[in-house]
N, C-alpha and C positions, 0 to 999 in steps of 0.2 A: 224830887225824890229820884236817886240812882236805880237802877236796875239791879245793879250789883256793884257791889264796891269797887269802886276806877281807883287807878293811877292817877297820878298828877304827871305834866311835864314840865318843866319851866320854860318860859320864853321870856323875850322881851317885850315891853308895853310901853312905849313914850319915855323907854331909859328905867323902866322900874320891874323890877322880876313880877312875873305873871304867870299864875300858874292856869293851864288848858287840861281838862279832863273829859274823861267820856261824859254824854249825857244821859237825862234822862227818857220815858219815853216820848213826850210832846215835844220836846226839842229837838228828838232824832228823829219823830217823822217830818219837819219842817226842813230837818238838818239833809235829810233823803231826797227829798221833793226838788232843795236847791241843787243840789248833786244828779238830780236824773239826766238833764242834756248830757252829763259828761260820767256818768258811771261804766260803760263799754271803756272809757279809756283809764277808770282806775279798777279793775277785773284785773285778776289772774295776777301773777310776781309783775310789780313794779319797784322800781326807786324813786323813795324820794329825795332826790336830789336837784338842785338849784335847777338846772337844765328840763327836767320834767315838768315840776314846776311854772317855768316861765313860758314853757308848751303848753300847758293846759291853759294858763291866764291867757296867754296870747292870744288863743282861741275862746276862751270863755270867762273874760276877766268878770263880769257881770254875777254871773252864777258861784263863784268862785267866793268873789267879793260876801254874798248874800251868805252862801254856807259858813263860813269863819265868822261870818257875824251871830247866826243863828248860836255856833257852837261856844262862841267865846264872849256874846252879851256885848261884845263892844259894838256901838252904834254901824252901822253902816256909812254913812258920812264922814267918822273917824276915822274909815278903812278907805276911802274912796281918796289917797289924797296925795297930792304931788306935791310933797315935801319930800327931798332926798332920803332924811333922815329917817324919814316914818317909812319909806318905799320899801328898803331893807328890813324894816321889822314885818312889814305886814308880809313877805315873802318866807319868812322864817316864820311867821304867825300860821301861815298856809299848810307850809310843810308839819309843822307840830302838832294842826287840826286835822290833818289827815294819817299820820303815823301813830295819833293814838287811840283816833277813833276806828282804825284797820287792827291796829295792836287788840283793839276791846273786842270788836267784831271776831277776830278769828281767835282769839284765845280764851274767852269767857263770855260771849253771849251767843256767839254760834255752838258752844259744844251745850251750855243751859237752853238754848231752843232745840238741839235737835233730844236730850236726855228728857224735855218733856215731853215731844211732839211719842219718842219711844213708848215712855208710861202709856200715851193715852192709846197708841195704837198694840199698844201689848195684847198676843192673842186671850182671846178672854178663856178661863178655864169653868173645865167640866161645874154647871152647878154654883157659878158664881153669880149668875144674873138676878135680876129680878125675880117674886115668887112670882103666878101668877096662878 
């Protein structure tokens, strides 16, 4: 179950169009946990672009690896693999897992968490509470 209705991206998969979307919530706390060593370095305007990307893996191929699996259901094993072919897609697989789950973050679950965190701390008015 979505949170709220995601975008698709397409990518590639082993040569076959693939589509990557936001998740739901059990996947995105999983999806966070593999991202925590390295969330200070996706904070604040970034690009994703090939160069950043092979910064981050460079540094964190592991967690990196585990995240895009979390988000995209492809095995982890699948994604671990030194075939040329696949090397390039799972690098394009990275960037598409992180531009759309930033995309859904800042544009539709960040403004739905802070419009309800608003309601709940809305000052209470005269005579609204409880009788007692």
């Amino acid at each position: 179950m979505n949170v709220i209705e995601p975008d698709s991206v397409p990518a590639t998969w082993k040569g076959q169009l693939f589509h990557v979307k936001p998740m739901g919530l059990q996947r995105l706390a999983k999806f966070a946990k593999a991202l925590k060593p390295v969330a200070g370095k996706l904070q604040g305007t970034i690009v994703l672009d090939m160069g950043f990307v092979l910064g981050m893996m460079a540094d964190n191929l592991d967690d990196m690896l585990k995240a895009v699996s979390i988000a995209t259901e492809i095995p982890i094993e699948e994604l671990q693999t030194d075939d040329p072919e696949r090397t390039g897609e799972v690098l394009e697989m990275v960037i598409v897992v992180l531009k759309v789950n930033a995309d859904f973050f800042k544009g539709r679950l960040t403004p739905a968490i802070l419009g309800a965190v608003k309601k709940v701390l809305a000052p209470v008015q005269p005579g609204a509470g409880p009788i007692q």
